[in-house]
Wavefront OBJ file of the C-alpha trace (Angstrom):
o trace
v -4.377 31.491 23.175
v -1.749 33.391 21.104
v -3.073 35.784 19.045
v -0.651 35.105 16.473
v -1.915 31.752 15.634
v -4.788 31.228 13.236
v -6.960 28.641 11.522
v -7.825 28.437 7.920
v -11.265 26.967 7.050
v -11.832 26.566 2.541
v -14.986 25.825 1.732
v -18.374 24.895 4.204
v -18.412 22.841 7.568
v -22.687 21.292 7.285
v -22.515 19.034 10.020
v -20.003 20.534 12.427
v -20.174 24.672 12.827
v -20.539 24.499 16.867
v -17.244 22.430 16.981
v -15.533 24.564 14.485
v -16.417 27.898 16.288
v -15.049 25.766 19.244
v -11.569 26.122 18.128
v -12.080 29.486 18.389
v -10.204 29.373 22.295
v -7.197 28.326 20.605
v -6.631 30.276 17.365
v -8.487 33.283 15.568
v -10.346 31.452 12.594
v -10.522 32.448 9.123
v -12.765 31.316 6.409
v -12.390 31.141 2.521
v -16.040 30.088 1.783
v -16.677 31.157 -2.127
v -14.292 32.411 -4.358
v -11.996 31.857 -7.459
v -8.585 30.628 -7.155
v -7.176 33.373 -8.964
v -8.822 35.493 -5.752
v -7.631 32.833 -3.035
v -3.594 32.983 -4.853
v -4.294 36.873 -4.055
v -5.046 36.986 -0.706
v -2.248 34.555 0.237
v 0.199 36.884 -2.147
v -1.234 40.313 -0.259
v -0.442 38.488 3.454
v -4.016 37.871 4.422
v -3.156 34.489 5.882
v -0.027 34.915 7.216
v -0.544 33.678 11.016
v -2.195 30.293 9.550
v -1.147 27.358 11.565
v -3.586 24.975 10.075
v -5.707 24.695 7.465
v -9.381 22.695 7.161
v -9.773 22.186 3.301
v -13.123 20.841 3.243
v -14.720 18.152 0.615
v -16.031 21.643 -1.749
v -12.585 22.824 -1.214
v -11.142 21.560 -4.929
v -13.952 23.622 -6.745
v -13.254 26.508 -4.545
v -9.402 26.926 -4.731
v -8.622 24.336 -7.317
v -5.867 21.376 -5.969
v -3.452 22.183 -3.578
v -0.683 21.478 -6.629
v 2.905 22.649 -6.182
v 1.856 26.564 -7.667
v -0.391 26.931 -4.565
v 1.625 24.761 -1.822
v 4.671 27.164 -2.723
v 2.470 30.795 -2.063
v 1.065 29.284 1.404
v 2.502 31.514 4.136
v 5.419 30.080 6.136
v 3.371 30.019 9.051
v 1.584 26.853 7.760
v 2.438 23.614 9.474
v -1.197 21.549 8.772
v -3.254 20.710 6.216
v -6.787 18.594 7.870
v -8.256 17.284 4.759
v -11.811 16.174 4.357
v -11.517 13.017 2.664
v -10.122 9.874 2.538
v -8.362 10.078 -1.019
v -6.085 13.391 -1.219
v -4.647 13.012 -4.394
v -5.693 16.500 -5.133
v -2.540 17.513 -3.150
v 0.946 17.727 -3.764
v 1.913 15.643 -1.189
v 5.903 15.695 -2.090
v 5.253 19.646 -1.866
v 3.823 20.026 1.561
v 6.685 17.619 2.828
v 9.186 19.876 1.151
v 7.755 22.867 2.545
v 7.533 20.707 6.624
v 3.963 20.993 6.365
v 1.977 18.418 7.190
v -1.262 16.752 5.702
v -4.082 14.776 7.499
v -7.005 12.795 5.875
v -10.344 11.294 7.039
v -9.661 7.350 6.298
v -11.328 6.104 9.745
v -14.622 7.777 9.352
v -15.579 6.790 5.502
v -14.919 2.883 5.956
v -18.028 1.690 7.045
v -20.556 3.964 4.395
v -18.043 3.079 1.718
v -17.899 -0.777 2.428
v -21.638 -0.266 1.921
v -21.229 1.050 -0.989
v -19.218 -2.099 -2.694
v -21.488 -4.169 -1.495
v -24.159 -2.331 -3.244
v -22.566 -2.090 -5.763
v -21.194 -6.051 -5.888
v -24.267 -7.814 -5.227
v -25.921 -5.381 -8.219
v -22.897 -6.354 -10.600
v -23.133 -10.321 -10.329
v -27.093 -9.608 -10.608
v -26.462 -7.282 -13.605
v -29.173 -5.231 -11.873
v -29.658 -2.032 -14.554
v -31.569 -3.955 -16.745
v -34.593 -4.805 -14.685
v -34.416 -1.562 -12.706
v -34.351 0.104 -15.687
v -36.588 -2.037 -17.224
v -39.204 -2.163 -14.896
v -39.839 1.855 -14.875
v -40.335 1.728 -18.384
v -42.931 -0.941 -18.432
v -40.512 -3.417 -20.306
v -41.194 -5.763 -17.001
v -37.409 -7.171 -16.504
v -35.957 -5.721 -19.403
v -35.907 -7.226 -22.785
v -32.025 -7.704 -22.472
v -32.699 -9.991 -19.196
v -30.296 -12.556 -17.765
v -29.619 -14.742 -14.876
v -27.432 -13.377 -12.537
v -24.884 -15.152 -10.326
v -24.879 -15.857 -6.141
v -21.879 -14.129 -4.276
v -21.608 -17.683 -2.057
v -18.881 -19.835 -2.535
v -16.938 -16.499 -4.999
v -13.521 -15.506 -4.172
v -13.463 -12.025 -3.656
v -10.448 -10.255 -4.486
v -9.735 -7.224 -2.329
v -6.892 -4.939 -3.548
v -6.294 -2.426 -0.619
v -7.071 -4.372 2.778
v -7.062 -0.872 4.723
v -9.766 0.470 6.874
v -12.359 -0.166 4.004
v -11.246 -3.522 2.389
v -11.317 -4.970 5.469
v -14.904 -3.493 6.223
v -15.820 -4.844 3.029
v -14.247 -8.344 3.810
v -16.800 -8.577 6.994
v -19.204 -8.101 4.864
v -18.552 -9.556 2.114
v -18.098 -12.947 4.714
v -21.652 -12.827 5.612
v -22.714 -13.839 1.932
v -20.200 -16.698 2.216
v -17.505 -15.637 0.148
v -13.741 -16.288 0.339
v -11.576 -13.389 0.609
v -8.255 -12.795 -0.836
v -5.933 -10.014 -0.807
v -3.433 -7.933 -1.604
v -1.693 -5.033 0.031
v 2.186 -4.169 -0.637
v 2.735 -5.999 2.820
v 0.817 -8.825 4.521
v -1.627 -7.627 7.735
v -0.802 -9.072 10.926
v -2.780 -12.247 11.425
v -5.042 -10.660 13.830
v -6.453 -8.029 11.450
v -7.066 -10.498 8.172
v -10.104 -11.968 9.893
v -9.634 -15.159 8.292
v -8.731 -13.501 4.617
v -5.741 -14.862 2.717
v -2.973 -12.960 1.709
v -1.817 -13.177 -2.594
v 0.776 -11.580 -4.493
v -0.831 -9.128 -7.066
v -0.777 -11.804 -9.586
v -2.612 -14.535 -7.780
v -5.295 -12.070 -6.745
v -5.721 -11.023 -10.366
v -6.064 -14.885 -11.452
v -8.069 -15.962 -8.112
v -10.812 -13.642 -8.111
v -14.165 -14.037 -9.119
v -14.711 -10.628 -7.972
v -11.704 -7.904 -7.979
v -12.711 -4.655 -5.564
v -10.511 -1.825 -5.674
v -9.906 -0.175 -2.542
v -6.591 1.426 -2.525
v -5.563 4.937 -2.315
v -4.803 6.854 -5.775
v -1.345 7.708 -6.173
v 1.353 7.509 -9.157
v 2.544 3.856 -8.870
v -1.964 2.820 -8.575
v -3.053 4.943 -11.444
v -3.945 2.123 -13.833
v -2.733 -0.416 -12.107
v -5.317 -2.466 -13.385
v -5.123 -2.381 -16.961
v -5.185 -4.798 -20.457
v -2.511 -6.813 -18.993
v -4.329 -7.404 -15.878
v -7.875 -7.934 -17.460
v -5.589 -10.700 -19.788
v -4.663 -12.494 -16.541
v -8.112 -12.216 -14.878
v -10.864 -15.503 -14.829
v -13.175 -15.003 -18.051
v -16.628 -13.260 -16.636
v -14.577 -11.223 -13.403
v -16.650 -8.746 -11.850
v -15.205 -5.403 -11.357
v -15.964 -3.184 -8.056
v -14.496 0.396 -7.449
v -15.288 2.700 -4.893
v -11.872 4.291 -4.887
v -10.811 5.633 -7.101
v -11.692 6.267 -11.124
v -7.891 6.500 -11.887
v -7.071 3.076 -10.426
v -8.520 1.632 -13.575
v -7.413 2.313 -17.087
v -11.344 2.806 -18.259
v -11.155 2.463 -22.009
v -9.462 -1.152 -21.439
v -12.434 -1.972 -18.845
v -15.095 -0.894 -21.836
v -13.036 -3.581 -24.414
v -13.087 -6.032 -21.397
v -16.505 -5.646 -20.862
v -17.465 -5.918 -24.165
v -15.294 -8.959 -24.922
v -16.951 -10.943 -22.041
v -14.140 -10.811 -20.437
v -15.815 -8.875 -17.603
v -18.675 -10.079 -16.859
v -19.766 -6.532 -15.358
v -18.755 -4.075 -13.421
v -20.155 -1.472 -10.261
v -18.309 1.494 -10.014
v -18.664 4.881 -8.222
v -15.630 6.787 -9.109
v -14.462 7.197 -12.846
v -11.451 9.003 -14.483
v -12.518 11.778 -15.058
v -15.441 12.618 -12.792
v -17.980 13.881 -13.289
v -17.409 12.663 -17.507
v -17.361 8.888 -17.692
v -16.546 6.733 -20.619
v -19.064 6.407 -22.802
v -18.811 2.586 -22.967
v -19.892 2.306 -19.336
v -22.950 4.754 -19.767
v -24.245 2.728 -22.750
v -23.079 -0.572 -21.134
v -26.400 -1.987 -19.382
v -24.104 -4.546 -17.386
v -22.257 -1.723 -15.539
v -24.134 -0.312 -12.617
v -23.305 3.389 -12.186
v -23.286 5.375 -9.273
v -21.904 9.282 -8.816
v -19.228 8.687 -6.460
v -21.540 8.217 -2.849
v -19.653 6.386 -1.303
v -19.757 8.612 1.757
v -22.969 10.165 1.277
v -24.431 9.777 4.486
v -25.168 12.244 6.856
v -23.578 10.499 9.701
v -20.676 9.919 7.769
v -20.255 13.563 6.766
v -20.478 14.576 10.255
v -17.560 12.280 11.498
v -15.650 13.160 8.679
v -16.026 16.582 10.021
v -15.658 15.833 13.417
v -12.253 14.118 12.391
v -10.812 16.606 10.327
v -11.611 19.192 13.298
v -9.564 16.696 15.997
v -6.620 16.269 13.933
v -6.825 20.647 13.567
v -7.215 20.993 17.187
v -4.373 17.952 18.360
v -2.342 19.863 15.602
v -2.911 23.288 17.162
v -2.508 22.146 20.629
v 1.038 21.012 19.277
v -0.056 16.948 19.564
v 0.719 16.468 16.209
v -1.949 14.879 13.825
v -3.989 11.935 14.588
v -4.833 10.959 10.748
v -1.927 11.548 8.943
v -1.413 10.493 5.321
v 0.827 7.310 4.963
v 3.737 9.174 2.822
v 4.416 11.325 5.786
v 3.661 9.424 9.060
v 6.596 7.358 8.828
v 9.078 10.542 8.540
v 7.261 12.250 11.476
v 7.522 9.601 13.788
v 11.131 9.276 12.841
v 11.753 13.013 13.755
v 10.073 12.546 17.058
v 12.200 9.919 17.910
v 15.369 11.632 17.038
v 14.282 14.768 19.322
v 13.874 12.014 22.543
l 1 2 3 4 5 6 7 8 9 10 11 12 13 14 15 16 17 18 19 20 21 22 23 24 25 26 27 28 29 30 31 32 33 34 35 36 37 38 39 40 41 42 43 44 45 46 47 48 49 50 51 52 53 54 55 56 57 58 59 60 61 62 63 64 65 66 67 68 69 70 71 72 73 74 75 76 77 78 79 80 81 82 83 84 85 86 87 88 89 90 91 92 93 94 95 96 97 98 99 100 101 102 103 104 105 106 107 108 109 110 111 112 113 114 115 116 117 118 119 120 121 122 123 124 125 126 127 128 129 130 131 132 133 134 135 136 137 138 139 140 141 142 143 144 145 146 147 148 149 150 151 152 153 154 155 156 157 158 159 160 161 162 163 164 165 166 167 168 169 170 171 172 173 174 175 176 177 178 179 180 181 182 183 184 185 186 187 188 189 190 191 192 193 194 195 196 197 198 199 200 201 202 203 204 205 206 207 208 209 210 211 212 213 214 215 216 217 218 219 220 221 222 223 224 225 226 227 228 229 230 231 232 233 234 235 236 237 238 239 240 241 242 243 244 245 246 247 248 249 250 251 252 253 254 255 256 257 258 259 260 261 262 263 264 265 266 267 268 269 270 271 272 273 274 275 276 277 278 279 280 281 282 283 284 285 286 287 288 289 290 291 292 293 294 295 296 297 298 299 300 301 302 303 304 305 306 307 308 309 310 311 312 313 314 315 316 317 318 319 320 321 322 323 324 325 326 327 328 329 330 331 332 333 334 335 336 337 338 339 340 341
């Protein structure tokens, strides 16, 4: 091992220590567990982690250092090549920073598909049921809720998938076992052997196609809002609305008027604009069924989201390169690998 090189932990490893303190063969490790980010901006500023190869930014990591915006990408010490995030969304990182700066990011989208695709249906099969009302109902001893209303069967729906990565497509398997159609959309078509039978729509036709629309695409500046009034206009009258992405994917104040108008007929969603606030209009809506973003909270999904974040650390350390890494910068890193052959 050379001494020089170093690993970063921010934040807690739960599920993972023993394979953490693992890595210890190849590089000394370093931990940021608690702290402010004032502190964290003056440890990297007094040299503490100069030596840092790689750095684990855990799921805590945000409340611990605040994002890893263009301020804090630019103090990092020059001996950073690798960020290993835990998570599959990583919008709180400047990704067009890090590539300036040749340092590059990793996220977990492999080992959240199949707890998240869970999730949707959850949280699907609760929307066409319009499921708050009983439950709530019911615990009060207002037996089914004195707002009650039939529901409606997921057979025979077209369900609208925007985002057929690793999780759309675990939600289309699903989803197929209730006998529903799938559609998509994705900024190019799938190869034939991955859409399992799904069709492939331009953005339009999935908006006007759907019976149900679920949103799982990755957060960025060209998908924040990208379902909005205009889209709700083009949408069937009484769509049902799934998101386990992302809150900023949907404009929420134009899903409250949508909702209210009938135009939705309800919604399941477990990520919101501005988490942990969420619209009022959803709270009070009884058709919406809320959860607090849980997508991946399982402990056997926590663990291999660990796990993963550590492999991509240790292939990155080992000088493999990482295994995970984000969209925006895989295709530039496997074009400067080919131009060193």
């Amino acid at each position: 091992m050379s001494s020089s090189k170093s690993a970063l932990l921010i934040g807690k490893i739960s599920h993972a220590r023993k394979e953490w303190e693992a890595l210890g063969s190849l590089a000394k490790l370093k931990e940021y567990g608690t702290g402010s980010r004032e502190q964290f901006l003056s440890k990297l500023k007094s040299g503490e982690y100069d030596g840092v190869v790689g750095i684990y930014r855990s799921n805590e990591s945000t409340s611990v250092t605040g994002p890893f915006n263009q301020e804090l990408v630019q103090a990092l010490p020059k001996s950073i090549r690798y960020i290993t995030h835990n998570g599959a969304g990583y919008d709180n990182i400047d990704v067009s920073a890090c590539t300036e700066r040749n340092i590059e990011i990793s996220s977990t989208p492999i080992a959240v598909n199949e707890a998240t695709a869970d999730v949707a249906i959850f949280l699907m099969l609760g929307a066409l049921r319009r499921v708050t009302i009983p439950f709530q109902g019911v615990r009060k001893g207002d037996w089914r809720g004195k707002s009650f209303q039939l529901g409606h069967d997921p057979k025979k729906k077209v369900l609208g998938i925007l985002g057929m990565g690793g999780i759309g497509q675990a939600v289309a398997q699903r989803a197929k076992a209730f006998g529903m159609d799938i559609h998509y959309h994705n900024r190019k078509r799938l190869p034939e052997s991955e859409e399992q039978g799904a069709k492939y729509v331009s953005f339009d036709e999935l908006l006007k196609t759907s019976d149900v629309l679920s949103m799982n695409l990755a957060l960025n500046a060209s998908t924040k809002h990208i379902i909005s009034k205009p889209q709700f206009d083009q949408m069937k009258d009484g769509v049902v609305i799934i998101n386990t992405a992302r809150g900023p994917i949907i404009d929420e104040a134009a899903l409250v008027d949508a909702l209210a108008s009938g135009k939705v007929f309800s919604a399941g969603l477990d990520v919101f604009e501005e988490e942990p606030k969420i619209h009022p209009g959803l709270v009070e809506n009884e058709n919406v069924v809320l959860l607090p973003h849980i997508g991946t909270a399982t402990w056997e999904t926590q663990k291999d989201m660990e796990l993963l974040v550590l492999e991509n650390l240790k292939s990155a350390i080992e000088g493999k390169g990482l295994i995970t890494q984000v969209p925006e910068q895989k295709k530039q890193s496997q074009q400067r690998v080919k131009s060193r052959m």
